[in-house]
Legacy VTK file of the C-alpha trace (Angstrom):
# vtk DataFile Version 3.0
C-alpha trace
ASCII
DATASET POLYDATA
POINTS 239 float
107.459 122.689 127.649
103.727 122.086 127.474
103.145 118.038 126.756
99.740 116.150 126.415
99.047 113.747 129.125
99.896 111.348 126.422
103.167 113.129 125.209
104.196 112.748 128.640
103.956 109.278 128.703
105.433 108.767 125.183
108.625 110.724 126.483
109.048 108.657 130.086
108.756 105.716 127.966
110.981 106.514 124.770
114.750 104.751 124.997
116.373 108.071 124.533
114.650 109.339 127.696
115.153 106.677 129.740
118.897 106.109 129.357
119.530 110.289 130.385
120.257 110.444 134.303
118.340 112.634 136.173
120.228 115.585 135.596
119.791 115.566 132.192
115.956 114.738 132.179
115.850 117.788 133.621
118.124 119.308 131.482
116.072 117.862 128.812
112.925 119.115 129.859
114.003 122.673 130.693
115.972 122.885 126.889
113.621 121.059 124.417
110.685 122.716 122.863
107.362 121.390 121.552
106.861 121.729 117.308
104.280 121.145 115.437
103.601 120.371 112.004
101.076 119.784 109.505
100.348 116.458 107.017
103.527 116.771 104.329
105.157 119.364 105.774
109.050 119.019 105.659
110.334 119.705 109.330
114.293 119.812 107.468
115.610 119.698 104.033
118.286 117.821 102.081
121.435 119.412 102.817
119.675 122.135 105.692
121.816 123.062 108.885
121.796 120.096 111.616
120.442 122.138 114.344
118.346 120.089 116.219
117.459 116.716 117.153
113.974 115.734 117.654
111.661 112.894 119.875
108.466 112.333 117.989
105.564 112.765 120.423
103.185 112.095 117.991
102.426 111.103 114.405
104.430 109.621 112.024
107.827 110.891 109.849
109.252 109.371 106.720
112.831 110.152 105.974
113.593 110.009 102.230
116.261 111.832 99.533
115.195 112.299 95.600
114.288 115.188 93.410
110.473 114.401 93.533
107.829 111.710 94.740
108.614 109.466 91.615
112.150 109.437 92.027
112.237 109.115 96.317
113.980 106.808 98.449
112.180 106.176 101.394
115.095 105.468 104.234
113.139 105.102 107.078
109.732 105.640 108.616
110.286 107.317 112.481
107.408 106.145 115.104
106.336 107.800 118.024
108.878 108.084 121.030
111.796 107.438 118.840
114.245 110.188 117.859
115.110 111.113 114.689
117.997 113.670 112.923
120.754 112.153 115.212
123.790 112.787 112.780
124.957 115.719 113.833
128.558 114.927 115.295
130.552 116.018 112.289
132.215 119.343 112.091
129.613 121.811 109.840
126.955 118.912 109.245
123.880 119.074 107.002
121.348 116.848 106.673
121.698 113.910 104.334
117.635 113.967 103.815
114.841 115.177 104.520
112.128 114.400 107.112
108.595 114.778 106.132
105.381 114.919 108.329
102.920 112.029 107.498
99.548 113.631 108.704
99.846 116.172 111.945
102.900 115.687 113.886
104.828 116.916 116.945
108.028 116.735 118.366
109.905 117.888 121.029
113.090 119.571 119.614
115.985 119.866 121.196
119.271 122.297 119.812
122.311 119.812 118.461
124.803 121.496 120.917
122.810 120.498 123.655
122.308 116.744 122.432
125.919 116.518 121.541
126.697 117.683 125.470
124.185 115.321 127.178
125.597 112.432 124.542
129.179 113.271 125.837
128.426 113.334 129.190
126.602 109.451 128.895
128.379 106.715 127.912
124.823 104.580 127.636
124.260 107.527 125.114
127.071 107.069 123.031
126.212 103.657 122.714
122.102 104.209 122.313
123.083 106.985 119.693
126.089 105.448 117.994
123.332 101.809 118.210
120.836 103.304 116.209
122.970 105.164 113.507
124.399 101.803 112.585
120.887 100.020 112.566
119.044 102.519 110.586
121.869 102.248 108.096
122.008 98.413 108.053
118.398 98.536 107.858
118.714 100.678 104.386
120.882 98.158 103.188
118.727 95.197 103.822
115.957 97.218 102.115
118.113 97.388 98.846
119.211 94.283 99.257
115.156 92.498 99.612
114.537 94.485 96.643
117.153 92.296 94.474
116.322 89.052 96.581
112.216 89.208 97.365
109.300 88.813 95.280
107.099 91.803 95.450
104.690 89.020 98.315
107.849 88.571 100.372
108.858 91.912 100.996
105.430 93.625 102.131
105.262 90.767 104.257
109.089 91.552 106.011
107.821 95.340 106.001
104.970 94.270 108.038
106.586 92.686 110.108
109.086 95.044 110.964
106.650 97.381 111.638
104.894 95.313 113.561
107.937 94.770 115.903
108.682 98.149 115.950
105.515 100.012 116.724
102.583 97.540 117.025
100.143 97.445 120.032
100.252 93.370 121.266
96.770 92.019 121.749
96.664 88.289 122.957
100.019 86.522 122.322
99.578 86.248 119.040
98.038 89.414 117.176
100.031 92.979 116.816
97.612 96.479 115.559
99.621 98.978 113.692
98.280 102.242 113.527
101.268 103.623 111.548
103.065 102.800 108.238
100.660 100.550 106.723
98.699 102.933 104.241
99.392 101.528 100.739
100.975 104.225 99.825
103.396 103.850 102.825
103.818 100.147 102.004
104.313 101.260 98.425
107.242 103.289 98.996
109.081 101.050 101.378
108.894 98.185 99.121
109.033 99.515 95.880
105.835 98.177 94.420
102.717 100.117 93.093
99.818 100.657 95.713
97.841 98.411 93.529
100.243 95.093 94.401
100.376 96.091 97.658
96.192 96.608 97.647
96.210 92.583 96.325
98.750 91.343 98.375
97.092 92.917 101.619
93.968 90.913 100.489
95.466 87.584 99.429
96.662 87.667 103.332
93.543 88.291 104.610
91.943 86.411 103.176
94.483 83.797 104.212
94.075 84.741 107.697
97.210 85.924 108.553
96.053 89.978 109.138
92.864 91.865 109.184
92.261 95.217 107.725
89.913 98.040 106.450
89.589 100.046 103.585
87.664 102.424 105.163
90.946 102.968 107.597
94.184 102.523 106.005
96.202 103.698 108.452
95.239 100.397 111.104
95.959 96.761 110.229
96.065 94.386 112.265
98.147 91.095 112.298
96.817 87.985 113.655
99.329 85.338 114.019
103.091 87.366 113.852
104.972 83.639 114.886
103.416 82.585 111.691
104.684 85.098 109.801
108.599 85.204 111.562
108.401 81.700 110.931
107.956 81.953 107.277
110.457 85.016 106.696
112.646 82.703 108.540
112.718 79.522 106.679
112.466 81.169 103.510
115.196 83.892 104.302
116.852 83.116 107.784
115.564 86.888 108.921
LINES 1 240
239 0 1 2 3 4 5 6 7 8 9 10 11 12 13 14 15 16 17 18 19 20 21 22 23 24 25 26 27 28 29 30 31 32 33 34 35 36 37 38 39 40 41 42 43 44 45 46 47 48 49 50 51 52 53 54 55 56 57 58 59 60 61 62 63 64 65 66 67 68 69 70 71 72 73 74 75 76 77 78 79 80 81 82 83 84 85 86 87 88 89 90 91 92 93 94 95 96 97 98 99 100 101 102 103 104 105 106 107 108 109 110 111 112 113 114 115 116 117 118 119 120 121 122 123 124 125 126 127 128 129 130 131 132 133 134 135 136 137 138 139 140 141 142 143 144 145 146 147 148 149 150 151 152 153 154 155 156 157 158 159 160 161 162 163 164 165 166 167 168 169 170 171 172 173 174 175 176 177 178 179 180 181 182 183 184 185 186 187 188 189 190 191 192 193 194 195 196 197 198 199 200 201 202 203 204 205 206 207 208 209 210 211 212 213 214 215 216 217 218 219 220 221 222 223 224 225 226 227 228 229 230 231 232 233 234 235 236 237 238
């Protein structure tokens, strides 16, 4: 298993890694392999085999179900050093979606049989594993539900946020970068609004001073006061 300095680190520091004794890191290490994919590439298919389980070293993976772009529902964006295609405990399981590459990607990939074993063997595991199937699912379902709820505003401002508690970089005590999942078109398809809401609702913030960004990079944004924003998704919607 040949890892980046980088990939290293992003492994060490991933929850899944750091809840395995040290039997199974080595275990871990000596079983999972390194994958890599290109931008849009689909590393599993709706209704494909559930033979592995992956840790994203790098890049960015949106998991989604529909018969095309238009018709897609996003389910959840996957940031590095969190693992992804964790349902695999039922007998003869396929994939409920699919899990596409958003620019380069890789992962370390590791054989279901073998994450089922270490998972058995853990009972921090079972609870990590059993954790995040539950969240990601009640996540889904508060998605649906800020569609029905949310003015178009309200929700790219929760999705912000999330992602901003999820994967962003603190600087100061206030501000949070993002370097992933903030493209309009990822904003777009998480909210259900048309990249050119999204592209006037990023600037109405900015301009109100609550984030910083660049058109010439769409992939960074930065937000500068994050208690400002909890405290207005809280008072207006007790999140």
């Amino acid at each position: 298993m040949q890892l980046h300095t980088t990939e290293q680190q992003t492994m060490s520091n991933s929850q899944f890694f750091k809840l395995l004794t040290e039997d199974q890191r080595t275990f871990f290490q000596s079983r999972a392999v390194v994958q890599q994919f290109e931008k849009s590439t689909k590393i599993f298919q709706t209704n494909d085999p559930t033979k592995f389980v992956y840790l994203l070293l790098s890049g960015q993976v949106k998991l989604a179900n529909g018969p095309d772009e238009e018709r897609t529902i996003v389910k959840q964006l996957i940031f590095q050093g969190e693992i992804f295609g964790e349902q695999v405990f039922a007998k003869n399981a396929v994939r409920g979606e699919y899990a596409e590459c958003i620019g380069a990607v890789r992962v370390l990939a590791i054989r279901s049989e073998d994450f089922m074993s270490m998972v058995a063997q853990n009972h921090k595991l079972i609870q990590y594993v059993s954790g995040l199937i539950v969240l990601r699912l009640k996540e889904l379902q508060n998605r649906v539900q800020n569609f029905v709820v949310m003015p178009a505003r309200d929700r790219i401002i929760y999705h912000l946020l999330q992602v901003a508690r999820r994967a962003g970089i603190t600087i100061g005590q206030e501000e949070r970068l993002i370097t992933a999942g903030v493209s309009p078109k990822d904003i777009a398809s998480m909210t259900d609004t048309s990249r050119q809401t999204v592209a006037r609702v990023l600037s109405k913030l900015q301009s109100e001073g609550l984030i910083y960004f660049s058109k010439r990079n769409a992939n960074k944004l930065l937000v500068k006061d994050i208690f400002k924003i909890e405290q207005y998704m809280t008072q207006a919607y007790a999140i």
